[in-house]
N, C-alpha and C positions, 0 to 999 in steps of 0.2 A: 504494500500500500504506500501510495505516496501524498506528502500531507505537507501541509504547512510548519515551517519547525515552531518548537517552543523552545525556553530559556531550558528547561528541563534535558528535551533531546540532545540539547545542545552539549550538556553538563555530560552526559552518557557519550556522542561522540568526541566529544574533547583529548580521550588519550590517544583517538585514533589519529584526529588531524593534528597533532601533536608531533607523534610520531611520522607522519609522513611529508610534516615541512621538516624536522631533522632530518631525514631521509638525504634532504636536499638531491633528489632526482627530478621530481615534478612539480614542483612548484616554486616559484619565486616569495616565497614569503619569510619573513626574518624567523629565524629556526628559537631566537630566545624568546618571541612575544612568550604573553602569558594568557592567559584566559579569556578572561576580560577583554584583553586589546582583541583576540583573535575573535570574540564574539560580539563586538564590532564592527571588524572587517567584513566578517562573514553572514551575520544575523539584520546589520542597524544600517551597514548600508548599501547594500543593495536594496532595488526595488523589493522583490521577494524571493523568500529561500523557504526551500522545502526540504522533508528529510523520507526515504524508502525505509520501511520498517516491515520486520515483521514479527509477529507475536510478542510486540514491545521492545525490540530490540532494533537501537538503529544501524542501518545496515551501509548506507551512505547518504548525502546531503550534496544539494547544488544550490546555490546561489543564481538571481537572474536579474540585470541591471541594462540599462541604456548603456551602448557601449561611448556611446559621447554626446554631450549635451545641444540645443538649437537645428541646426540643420541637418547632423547626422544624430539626433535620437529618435531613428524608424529604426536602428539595428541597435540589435540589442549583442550583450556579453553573458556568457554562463562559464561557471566555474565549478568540477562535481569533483570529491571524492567517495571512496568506497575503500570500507574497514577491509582491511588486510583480510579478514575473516571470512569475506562475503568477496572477495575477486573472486572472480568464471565464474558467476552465479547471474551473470546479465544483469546488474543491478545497473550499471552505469549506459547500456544503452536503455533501458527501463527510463532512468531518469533523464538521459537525452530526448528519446520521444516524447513524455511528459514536458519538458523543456519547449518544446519544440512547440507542439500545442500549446502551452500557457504564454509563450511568444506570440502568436498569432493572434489568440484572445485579447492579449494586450495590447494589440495593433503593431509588433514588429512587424516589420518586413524581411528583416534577415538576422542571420546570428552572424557573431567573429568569434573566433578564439583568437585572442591576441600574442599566447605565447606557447604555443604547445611544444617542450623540449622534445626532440628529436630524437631523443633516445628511448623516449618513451613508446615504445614499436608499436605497444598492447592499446594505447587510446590511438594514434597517430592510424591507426588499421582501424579502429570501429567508426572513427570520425567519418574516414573517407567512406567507408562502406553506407554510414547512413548521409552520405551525399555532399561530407565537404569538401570544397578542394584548397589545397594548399595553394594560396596566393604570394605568399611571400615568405622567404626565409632572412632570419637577422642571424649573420656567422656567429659563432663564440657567445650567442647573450647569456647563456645561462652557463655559469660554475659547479658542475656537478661534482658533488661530493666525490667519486672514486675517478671520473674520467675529464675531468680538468676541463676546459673551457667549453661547452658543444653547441649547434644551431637550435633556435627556436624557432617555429611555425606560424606563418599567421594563417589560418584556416575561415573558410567563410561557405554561407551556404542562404541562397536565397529564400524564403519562407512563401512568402505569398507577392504577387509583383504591384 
């Protein structure tokens, strides 16, 4: 099920998204925030964030925001993880399609990802599959924890014209 988060879901996914900005493979975000800050990033300001659960248990959360404000906010930005526990289980394109529709409801007209690290094979193959394409690559933007400087992705995908 996929739902709207609370402060609550939030507390339960917390060690996950934790662990997976330490990680520093897939995501750009400071690996010491702390709680609070990270559910603010993730909770207060985006437009809306929702979390995949099942039997009470969160399973991953995406975030979903204008990717830029005045002219270019018809496209919008999502950002998902998925607890370590719950990967190959389709949680993340579960919440991509979800995504997808709550964008169009909203009146986007397309999604970006604006930074998808390159190493990341397992999202960078489900993106394209559910229909975006790589528009642009930035050399070196992201410092992967074990493989040193690598490209990030900008991915995009029209919603409705």
């Amino acid at each position: 099920m996929i739902r709207e988060i609370t402060a609550s879901d939030f507390h339960q996914f917390w060690p996950s998204f934790l662990a997976i900005i330490q990680a520093r493979e897939t995501y750009a975000f400071d690996p010491q925030m702390n709680e609070s800050q990270a559910y603010a990033l993730w909770c207060e300001q985006p437009l809306r964030t929702f979390v995949c659960e099942e039997d009470g248990i969160v399973l991953g959360s995406y975030y979903l925001k204008a990717n830029a404000k005045g002219p270019g906010d018809h496209v919008c930005n999502c950002g998902y993880m998925v607890t370590p526990e719950a990967r190959g289980r389709g949680v993340a394109k579960a919440m991509c399609e979800h995504s997808q529709q709550m964008a169009i409801t909203l009146g986007f007209r397309a999604m970006q990802f604006n930074s998808v690290v390159s190493t990341n094979e397992a999202a960078v193959a489900l993106w394209q599959k559910l229909g975006y394409q790589i528009v642009g690559t930035i050399p070196g933007a992201y410092r992967h924890r074990t493989l040193g400087d690598v490209d990030t992705f900008v991915m995009y995908k029209q919603l409705q014209p």
